[in-house]
VMD Tcl script that draws the C-alpha trace (Angstrom):
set ca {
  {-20.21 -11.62 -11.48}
  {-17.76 -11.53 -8.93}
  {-17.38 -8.80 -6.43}
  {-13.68 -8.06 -7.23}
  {-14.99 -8.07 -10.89}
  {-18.21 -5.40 -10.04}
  {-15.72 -3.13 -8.41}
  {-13.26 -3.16 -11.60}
  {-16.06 -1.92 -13.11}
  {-17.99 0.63 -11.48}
  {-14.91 1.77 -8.98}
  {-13.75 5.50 -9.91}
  {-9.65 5.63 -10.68}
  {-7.50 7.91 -9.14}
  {-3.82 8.66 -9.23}
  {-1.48 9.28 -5.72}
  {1.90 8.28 -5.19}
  {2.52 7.16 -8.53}
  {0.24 4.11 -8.72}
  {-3.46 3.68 -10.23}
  {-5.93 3.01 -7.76}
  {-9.62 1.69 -8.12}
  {-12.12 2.77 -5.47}
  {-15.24 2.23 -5.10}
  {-16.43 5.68 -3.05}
  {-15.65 9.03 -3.97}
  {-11.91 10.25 -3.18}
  {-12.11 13.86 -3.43}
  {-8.60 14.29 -2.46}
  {-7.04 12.41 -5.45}
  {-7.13 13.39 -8.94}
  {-8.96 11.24 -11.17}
  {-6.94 9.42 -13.94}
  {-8.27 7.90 -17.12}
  {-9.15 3.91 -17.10}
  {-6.11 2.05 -17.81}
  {-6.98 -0.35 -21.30}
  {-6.97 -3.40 -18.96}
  {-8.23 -3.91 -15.44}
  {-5.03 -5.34 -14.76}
  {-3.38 -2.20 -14.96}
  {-4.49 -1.25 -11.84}
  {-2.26 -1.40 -8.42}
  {-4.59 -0.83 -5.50}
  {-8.33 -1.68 -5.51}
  {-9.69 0.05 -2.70}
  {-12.93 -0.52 -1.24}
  {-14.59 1.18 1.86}
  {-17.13 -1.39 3.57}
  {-20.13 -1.08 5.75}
  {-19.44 -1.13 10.18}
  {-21.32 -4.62 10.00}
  {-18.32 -6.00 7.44}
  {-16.62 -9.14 9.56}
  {-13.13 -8.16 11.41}
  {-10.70 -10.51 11.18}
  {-9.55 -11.33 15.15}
  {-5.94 -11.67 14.98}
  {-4.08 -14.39 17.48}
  {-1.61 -11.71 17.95}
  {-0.88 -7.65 17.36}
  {2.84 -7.56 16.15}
  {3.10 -3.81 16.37}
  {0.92 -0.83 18.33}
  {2.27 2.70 17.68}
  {1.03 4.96 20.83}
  {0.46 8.26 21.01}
  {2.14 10.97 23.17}
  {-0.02 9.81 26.19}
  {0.26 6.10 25.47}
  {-3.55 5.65 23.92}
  {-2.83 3.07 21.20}
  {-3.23 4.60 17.71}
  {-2.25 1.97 15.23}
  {-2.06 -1.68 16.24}
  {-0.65 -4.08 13.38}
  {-1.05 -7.90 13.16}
  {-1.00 -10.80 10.44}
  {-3.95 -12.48 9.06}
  {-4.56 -15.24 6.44}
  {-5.08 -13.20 3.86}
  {-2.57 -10.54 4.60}
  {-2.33 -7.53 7.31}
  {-4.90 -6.08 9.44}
  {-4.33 -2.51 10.36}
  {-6.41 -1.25 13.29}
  {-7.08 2.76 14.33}
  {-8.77 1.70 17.80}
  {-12.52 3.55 17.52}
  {-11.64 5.08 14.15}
  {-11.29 2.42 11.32}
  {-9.72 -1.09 10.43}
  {-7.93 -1.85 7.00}
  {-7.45 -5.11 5.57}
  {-4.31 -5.34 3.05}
  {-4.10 -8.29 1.10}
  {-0.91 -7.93 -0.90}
  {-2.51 -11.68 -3.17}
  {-5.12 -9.52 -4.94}
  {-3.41 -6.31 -4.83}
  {-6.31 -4.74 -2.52}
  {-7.04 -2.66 0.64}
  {-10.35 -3.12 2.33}
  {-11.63 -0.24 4.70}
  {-14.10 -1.33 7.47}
  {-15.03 1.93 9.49}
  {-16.03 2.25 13.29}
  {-19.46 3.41 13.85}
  {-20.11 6.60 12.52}
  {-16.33 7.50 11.88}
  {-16.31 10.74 8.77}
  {-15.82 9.91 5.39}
  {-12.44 12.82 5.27}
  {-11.28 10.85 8.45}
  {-11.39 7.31 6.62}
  {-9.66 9.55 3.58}
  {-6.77 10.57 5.82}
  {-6.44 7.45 7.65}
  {-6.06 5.74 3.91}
  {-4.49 7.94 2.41}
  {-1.81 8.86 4.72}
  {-1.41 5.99 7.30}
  {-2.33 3.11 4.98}
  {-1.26 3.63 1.73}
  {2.04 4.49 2.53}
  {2.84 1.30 4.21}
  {1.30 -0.82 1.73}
  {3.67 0.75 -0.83}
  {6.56 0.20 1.51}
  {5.05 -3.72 0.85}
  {5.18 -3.26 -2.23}
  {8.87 -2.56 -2.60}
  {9.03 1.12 -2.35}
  {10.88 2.97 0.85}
  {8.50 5.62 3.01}
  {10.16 8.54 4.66}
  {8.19 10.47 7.18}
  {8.73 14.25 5.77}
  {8.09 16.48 3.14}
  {9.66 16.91 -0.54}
  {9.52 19.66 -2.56}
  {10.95 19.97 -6.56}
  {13.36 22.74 -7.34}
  {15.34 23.87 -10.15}
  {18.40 21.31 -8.67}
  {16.20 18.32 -7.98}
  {14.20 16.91 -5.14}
  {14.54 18.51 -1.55}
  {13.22 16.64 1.23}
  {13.17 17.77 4.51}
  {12.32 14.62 7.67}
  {12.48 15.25 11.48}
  {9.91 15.45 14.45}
  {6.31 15.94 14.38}
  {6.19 19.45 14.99}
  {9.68 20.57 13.65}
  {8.51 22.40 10.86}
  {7.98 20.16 7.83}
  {5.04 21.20 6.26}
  {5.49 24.58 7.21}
  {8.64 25.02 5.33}
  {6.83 22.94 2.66}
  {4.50 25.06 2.35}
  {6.48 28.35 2.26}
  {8.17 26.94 -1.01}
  {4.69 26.07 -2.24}
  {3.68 29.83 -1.75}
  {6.77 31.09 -3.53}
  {6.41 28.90 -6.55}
  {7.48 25.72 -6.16}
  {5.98 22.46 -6.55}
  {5.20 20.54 -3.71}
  {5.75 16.59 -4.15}
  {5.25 15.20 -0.60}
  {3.81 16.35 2.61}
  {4.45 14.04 5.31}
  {5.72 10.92 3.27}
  {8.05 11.38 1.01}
  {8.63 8.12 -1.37}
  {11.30 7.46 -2.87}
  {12.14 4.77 -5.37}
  {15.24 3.49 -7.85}
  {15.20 4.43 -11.38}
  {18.22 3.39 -13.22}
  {21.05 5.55 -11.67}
  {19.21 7.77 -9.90}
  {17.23 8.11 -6.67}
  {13.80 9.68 -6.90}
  {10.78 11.17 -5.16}
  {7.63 10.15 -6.62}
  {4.90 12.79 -5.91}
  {2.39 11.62 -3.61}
  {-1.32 14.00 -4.12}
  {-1.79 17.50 -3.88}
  {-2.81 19.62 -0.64}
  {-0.90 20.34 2.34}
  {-2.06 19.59 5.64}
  {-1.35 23.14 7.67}
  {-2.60 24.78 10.68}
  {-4.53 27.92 10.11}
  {-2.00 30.19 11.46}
  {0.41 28.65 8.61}
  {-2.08 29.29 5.80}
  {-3.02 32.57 6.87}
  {0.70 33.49 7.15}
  {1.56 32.36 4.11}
  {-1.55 32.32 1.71}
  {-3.80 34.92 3.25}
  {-7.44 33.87 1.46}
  {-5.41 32.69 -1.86}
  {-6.65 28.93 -1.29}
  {-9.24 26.25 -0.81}
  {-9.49 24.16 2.79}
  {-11.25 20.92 3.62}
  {-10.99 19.07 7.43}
  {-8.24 16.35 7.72}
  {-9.43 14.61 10.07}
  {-12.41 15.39 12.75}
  {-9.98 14.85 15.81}
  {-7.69 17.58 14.19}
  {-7.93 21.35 13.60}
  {-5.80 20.76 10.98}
  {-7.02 21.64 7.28}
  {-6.05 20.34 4.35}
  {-4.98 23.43 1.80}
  {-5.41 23.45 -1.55}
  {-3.44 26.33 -3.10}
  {-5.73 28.42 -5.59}
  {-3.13 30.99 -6.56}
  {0.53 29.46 -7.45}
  {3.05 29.23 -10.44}
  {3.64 25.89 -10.15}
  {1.62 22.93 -10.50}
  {1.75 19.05 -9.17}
  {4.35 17.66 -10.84}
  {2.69 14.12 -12.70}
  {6.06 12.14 -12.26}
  {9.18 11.56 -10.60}
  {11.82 13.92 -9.73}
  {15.43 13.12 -9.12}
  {16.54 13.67 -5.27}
  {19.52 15.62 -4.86}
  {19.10 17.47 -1.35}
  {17.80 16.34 2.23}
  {17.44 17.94 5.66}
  {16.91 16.75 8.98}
  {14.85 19.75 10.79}
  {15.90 20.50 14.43}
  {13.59 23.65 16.35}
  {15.07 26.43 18.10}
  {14.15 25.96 21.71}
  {14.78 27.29 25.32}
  {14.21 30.64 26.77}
  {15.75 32.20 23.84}
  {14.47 30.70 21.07}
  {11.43 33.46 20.38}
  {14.50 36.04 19.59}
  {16.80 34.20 17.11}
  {15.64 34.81 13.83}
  {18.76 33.14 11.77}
  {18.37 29.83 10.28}
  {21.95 27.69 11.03}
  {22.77 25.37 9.07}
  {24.92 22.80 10.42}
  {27.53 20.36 9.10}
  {26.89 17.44 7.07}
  {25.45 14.89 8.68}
  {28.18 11.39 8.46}
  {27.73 8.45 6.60}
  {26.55 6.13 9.66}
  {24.59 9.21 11.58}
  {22.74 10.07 8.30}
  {21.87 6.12 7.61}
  {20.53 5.82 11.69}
  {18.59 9.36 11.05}
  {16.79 7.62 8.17}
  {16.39 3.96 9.08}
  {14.43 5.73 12.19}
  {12.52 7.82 9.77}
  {11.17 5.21 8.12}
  {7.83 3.87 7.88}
  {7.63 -0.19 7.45}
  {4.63 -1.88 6.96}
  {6.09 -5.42 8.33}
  {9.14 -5.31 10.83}
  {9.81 -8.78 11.00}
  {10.08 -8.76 6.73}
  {13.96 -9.42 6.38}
  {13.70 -8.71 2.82}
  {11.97 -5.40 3.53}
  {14.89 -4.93 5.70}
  {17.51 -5.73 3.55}
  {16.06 -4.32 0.86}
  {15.79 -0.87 2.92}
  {19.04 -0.61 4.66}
  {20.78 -1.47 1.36}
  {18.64 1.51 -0.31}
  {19.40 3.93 2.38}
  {23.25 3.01 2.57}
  {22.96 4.07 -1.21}
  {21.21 7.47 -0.15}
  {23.58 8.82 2.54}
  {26.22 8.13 -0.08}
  {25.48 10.00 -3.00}
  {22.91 12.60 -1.42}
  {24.05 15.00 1.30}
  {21.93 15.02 4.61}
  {22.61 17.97 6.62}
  {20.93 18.86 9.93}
  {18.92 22.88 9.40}
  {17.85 24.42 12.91}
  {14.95 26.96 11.82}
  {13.48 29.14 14.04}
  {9.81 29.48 14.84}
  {9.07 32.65 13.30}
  {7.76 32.92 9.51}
  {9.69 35.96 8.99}
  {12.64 33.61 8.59}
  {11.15 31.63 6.01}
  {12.48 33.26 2.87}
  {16.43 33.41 4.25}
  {15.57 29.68 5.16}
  {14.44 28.84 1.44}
  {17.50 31.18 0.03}
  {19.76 29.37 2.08}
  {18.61 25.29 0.86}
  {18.82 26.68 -2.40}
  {21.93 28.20 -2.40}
  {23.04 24.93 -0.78}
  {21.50 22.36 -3.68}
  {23.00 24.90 -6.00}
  {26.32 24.50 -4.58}
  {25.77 20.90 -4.70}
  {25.24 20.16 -8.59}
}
mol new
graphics top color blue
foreach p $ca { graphics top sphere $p radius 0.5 }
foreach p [lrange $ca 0 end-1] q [lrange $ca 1 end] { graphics top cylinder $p $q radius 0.2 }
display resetview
């Protein structure tokens, strides 16, 4: 038996960002899903490897995404049978888009919720952005209008305002990548896996002890919430977009005392489509079909869904006028 057979069938299946994937470790963040009737009917086959597992050594890194201080965080290259992602002393990930599978080779003694997060949130995305779907980094959440998504900064307020819908009763699709696909004449969000990843200020604002929390990551306080006490539930398929938001933060020596969301004018055809294209995740940037293929899907967006920039203050007192306010605004807009 071949190995790719043996993991068809003893992997576990799960179900995140609309696809069927095969693992063959434990995924405690993912739902399980039945077996589809054929093997084939799976998208991803995922399988986590031991340290010794051969690297590939790429001739050449295409792409390194730094972080604030300029340590390297993700380094990208092409290999034979595909792409190698890299988290430098963390974890590499081999994609190979031939067999439909994503190969996870950890560094040293990296945590099992660390190689989670890393695959679940770094890698997986971009694979699906291979895989012809486009990648957002923000949140979504489903309302009684349709799909609201909110994109901006790390540290504007996604999540946050994510979550405050989540704790009034709405259903939470995406929390930091929103996907979004084509389905006849409309755009949609596809709901990625349940859980929010908060701070503890956030859930304790906003949830009080009405939840579960697990660690994200070990380098991060971050947890990962798991909402115990809601009225809504994960929604199990797509949901039409109708509403986005680019977040923008108070700031300045003023900013502790305004407590007034402002909502500012619609963001232009050509401003909207630059906001996006930036907010984009892209697994391969020198793919000029990917490229096509996005900008053409994103000229579509900014034409038929408003984008309008929201500057929210940092208080959660203003939370509920903020919600009453996007509301009132996708209302306006049906």
């Amino acid at each position: 038996m071949t190995v790719g057979a043996h993991r068809r069938h003893t992997a576990t299946r799960y179900c995140a960002y609309g696809h069927v994937l095969s693992c063959n470790s434990p995924l405690p963040e993912l739902e399980r899903t039945l077996a589809p009737p054929f093997p084939e009917h799976t998208d991803l086959h995922i399988r986590f490897s031991s340290p010794e597992e051969h690297l590939p050594i790429p001739a050449t890194w295409y792409r390194t995404v730094s972080l604030a201080d300029g340590t390297p965080w993700l380094r990208s290259a092409k290999i034979a049978s595909g792409y190698l992602l890299e988290f430098p002393d963390l974890a590499a990930f081999v994609f190979t888009p031939s067999d439909n599978s994503i190969q996870c080779i950890p560094h040293g003694h990296t945590p099992s919720h660390t190689l989670h997060h890393l695959l679940l949130d770094q890698v997986l995305p971009l694979a699906l952005n291979h895989r012809g779907k486009e990648v957002l980094h923000g949140a979504a959440v489903a309302t009684p209008y349709g799909t609201c998504a909110f994109i901006g900064p790390t540290g504007s307020g996604k999540s946050t305002l994510a979550a405050s819908f989540l704790a009034s009763g709405y259903s939470v699709l995406a929390d930091d990548c929103v996907v979004l696909d084509a389905r006849d004449d409309d755009l949609v969000a596809i709901p990625s896996y349940p859980g929010l990843r908060l701070w503890n200020d956030t859930v304790d604002a906003l949830f009080g002890t009405a939840g579960r929390m697990t660690p994200v990551a070990h380098y991060t306080p971050k947890q990962r919430f798991h909402a115990t006490v809601s009225a809504s539930t994960f929604p199990s398929s797509s949901v039409p977009l109708t509403g986005m938001y680019l977040l923008e933060s108070f700031s300045g020596r003023h900013a502790a005392s305004v407590t007034t969301p402002l909502a500012r004018p619609l963001l232009g055809k050509r401003d909207a489509l630059i906001t996006l294209l930036s907010s984009a995740l892209k697994l391969d940037i020198a793919d000029q079909r990917m490229l096509t293929r996005e900008f053409d899907f994103l000229h579509r967006l900014v034409s038929r869904i408003p984008v309008r920039r929201l500057v929210i203050p940092k208080s959660f007192e203003a939370l509920p006028e903020v919600r009453a306010g996007i509301l009132q605004d996708l209302s306006n807009s049906c």
